[in-house]
C-alpha positions as CSV (number, residue, x, y, z in Angstrom):
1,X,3.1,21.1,0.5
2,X,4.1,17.3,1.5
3,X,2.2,17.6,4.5
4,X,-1.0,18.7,2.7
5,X,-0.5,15.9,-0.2
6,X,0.1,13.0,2.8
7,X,-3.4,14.7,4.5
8,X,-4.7,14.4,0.8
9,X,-3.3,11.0,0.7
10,X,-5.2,9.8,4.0
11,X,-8.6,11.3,2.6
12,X,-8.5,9.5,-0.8
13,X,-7.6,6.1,1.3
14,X,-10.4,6.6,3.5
15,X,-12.7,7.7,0.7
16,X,-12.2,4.1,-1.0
17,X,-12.8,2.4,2.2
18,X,-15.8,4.7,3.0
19,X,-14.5,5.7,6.4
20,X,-15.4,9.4,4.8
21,X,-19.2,8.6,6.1
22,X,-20.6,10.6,8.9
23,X,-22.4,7.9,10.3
24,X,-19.1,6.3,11.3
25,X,-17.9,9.2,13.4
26,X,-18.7,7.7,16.9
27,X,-16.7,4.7,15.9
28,X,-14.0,6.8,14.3
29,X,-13.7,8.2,17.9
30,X,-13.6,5.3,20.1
31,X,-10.4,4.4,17.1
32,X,-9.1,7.6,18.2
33,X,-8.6,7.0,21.7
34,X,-7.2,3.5,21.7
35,X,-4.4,5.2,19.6
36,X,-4.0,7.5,22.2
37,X,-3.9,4.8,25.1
38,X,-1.3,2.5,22.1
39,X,0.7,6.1,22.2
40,X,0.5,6.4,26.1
41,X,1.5,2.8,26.7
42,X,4.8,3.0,23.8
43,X,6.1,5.9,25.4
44,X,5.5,4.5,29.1
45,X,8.0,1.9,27.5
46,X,10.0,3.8,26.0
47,X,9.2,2.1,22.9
48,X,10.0,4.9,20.6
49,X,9.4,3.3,17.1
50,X,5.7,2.7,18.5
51,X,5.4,6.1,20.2
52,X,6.4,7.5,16.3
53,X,3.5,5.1,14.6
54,X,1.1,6.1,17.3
55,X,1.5,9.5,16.7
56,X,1.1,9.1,12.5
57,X,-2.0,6.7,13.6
58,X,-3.7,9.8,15.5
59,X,-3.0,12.0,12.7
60,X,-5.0,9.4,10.2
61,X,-7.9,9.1,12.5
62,X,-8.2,12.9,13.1
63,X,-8.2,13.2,9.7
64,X,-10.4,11.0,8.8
65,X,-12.9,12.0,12.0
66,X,-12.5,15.6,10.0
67,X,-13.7,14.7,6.9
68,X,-16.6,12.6,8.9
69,X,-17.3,15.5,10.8
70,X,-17.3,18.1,8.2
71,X,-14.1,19.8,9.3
72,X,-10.9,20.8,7.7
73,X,-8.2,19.0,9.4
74,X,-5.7,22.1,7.9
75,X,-8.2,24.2,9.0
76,X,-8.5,23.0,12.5
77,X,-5.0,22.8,12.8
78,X,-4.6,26.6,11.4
79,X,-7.2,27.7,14.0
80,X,-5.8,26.2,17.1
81,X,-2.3,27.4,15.7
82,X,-4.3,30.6,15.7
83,X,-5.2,30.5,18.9
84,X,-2.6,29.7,21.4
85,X,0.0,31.4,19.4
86,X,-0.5,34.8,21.8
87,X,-1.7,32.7,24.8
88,X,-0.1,33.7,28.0
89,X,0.4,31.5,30.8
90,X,3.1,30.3,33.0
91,X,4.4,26.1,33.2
92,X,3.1,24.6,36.3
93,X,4.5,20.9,37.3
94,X,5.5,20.2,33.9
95,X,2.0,21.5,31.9
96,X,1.4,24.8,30.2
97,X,-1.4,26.5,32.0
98,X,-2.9,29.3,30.3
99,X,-3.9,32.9,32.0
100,X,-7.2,33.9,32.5
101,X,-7.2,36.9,30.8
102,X,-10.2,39.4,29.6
103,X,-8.4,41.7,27.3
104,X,-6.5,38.5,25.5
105,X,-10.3,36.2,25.2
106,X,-11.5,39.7,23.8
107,X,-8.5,40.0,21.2
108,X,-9.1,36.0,20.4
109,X,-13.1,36.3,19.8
110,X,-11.9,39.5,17.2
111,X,-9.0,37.3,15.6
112,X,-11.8,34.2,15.1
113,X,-14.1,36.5,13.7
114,X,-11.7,38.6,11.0
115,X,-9.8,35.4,10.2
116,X,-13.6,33.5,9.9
117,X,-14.1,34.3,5.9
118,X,-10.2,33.9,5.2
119,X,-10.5,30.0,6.7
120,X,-13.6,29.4,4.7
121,X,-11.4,30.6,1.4
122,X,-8.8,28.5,2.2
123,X,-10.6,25.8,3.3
124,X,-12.2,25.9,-0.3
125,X,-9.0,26.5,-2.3
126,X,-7.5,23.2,-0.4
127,X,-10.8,21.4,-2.0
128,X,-10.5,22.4,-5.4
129,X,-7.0,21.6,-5.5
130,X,-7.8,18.2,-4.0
131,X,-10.3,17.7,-7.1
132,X,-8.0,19.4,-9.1
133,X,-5.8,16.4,-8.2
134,X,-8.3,13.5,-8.5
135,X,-9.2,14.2,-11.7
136,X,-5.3,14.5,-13.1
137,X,-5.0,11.2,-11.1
138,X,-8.2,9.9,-13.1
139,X,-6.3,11.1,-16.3
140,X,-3.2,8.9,-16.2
């Protein structure tokens, strides 16, 4: 539950800044990858109280290019958890590469579909608790 009420954290920050605005996602993108190339360049150094703040400063923009987007960072992160937890492949030079495989895109389509409704649901749980949680903040 910490990890949600930090992603709840970031979205109420962002909010109050009015990064939440969808008309800032082409910017929020461009933020994105100079985190990435801060990341690349920390752990090129070996720098690895930067590489640690890089990664938390991805994690902020993606979840605030989420909520510009109109997509659940838990849910995003539930779906592609989703998704390569059955993916087959074999490690080649150091990088996972995944198998191309019929039977295992047909059982992946089927999975996205059936779990479709049930990520909507908790997709909409997660935003009433987050109002839920505004307004008890709005109470003290």
């Amino acid at each position: 539950m910490i990890y949600m009420d930090t992603v709840s954290e970031v979205e109420q920050w962002a909010r109050a800044r009015g990064l939440d605005r969808p008309s800032n996602s082409s910017k929020q993108l461009i933020k994105l990858m100079e985190e990435v190339g801060e990341l690349s360049a920390a752990y090129n150094k070996g720098q690895q109280n930067k590489v640690i703040d890089s990664m938390g400063d991805i994690q902020v923009v993606l979840i605030i290019l989420c909520m510009q987007l109109g997509v659940g960072y838990g849910t995003s992160l539930l779906d592609a958890c989703r998704q390569i937890k059955y993916r087959k492949g074999k490690m080649i030079n150091g990088s996972f590469v995944k198998a191309d495989n019929k039977r295992l895109k047909k059982r992946n389509e089927w999975l996205e579909q059936t779990n479709c409704d049930l990520n909507k649901e908790i997709e909409a749980a997660y935003e009433r608790i987050h109002q839920l949680t505004i307004k008890i903040e709005e109470m003290f």
